[in-house]
Structure formats: C-alpha cells, structure tokens
C-alpha positions as CSV (number, residue, x, y, z in Angstrom):
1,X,78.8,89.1,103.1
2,X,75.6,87.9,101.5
3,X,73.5,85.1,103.3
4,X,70.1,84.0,101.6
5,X,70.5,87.4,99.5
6,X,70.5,89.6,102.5
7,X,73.5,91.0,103.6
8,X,74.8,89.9,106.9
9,X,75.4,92.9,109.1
10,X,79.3,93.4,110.3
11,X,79.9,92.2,114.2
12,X,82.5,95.2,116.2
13,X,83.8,93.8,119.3
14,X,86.5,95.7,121.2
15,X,89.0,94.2,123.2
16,X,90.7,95.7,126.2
17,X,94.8,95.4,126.2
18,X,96.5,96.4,128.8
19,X,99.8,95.8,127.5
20,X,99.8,97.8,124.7
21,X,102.5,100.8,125.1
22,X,103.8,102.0,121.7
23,X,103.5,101.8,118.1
24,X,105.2,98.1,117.9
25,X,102.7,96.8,119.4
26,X,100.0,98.1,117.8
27,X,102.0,97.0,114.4
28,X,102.5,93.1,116.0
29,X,98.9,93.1,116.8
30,X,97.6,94.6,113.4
31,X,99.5,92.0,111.9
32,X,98.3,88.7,113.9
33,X,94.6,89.6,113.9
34,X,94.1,90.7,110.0
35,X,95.4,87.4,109.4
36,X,92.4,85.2,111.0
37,X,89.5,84.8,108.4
38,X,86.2,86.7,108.8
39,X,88.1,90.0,109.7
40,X,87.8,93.0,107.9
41,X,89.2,95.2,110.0
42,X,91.2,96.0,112.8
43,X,91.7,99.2,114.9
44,X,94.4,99.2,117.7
45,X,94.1,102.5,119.9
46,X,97.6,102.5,121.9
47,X,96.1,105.4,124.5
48,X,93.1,103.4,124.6
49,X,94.7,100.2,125.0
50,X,91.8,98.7,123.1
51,X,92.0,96.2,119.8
52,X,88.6,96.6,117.7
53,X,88.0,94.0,115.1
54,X,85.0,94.3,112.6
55,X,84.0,91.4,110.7
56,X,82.5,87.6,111.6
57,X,85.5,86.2,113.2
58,X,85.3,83.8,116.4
59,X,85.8,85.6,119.2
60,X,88.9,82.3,120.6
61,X,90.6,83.3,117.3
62,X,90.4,86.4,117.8
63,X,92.2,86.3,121.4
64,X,94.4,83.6,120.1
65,X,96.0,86.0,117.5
66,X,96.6,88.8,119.9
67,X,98.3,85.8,122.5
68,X,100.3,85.4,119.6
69,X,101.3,88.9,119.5
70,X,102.6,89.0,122.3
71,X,99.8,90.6,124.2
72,X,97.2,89.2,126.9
73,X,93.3,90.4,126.8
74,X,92.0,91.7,129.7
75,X,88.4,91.3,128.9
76,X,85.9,93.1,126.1
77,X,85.5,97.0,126.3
C-alpha cells in the first residue's frame, strides 16, 4: 500500500481462539476473515489456537468475521 509515495508498513495482530479444534475450523475461519477488505493475509494455528491477520483491516471487522465463523475471540495474543 502506497500513501503519499511511501509505502505503509503491514499491521500483524494475532488473535487468541479458544475454540478452534480441527482443520474445519481453521478452513471456516480462513474463509470469513480473507473476505474483509484490508487483509492480506491470514494464518490460523489450530495447536496454537491463534488467528493472525496481516494487513490494515479494523480490528471490529476482524472479530466480526471470526463471530461469523462460528468462533468467539478470547482476546489478542
């Protein structure tokens, strides 16, 4: 992302998930948060039971997509 012609460093903020248990949820939640704008990326660590989302998305979409999912966050990791 270029601002002003500097480009805007990426935000990482990692989610902790409790709920996760297995590979479907990892896929529902993959699938809900890529979809809000200003992600580029999302990491689900099922072990972990962490979501990490790079990019310049709010951080109420963010939890709102992984509500969607199915899933409630716990807090940031």
């Amino acid at each position: 992302m270029t601002t002003r012609g500097y480009r805007r460093a990426m935000a990482t903020v990692t989610y902790s998930v409790p709920g996760i248990s297995c590979d479907h949820c990892k896929h529902a939640i993959e699938t809900e948060v890529s979809g809000v704008s200003g992600v580029d990326g999302v990491t689900v660590d099922v072990t972990a039971k962490t979501v990490t989302v790079e990019g310049h998305a709010p951080d109420d979409a963010l939890r709102a997509a992984i509500d969607e999912a199915g899933y409630e966050v716990a807090g940031t990791a």
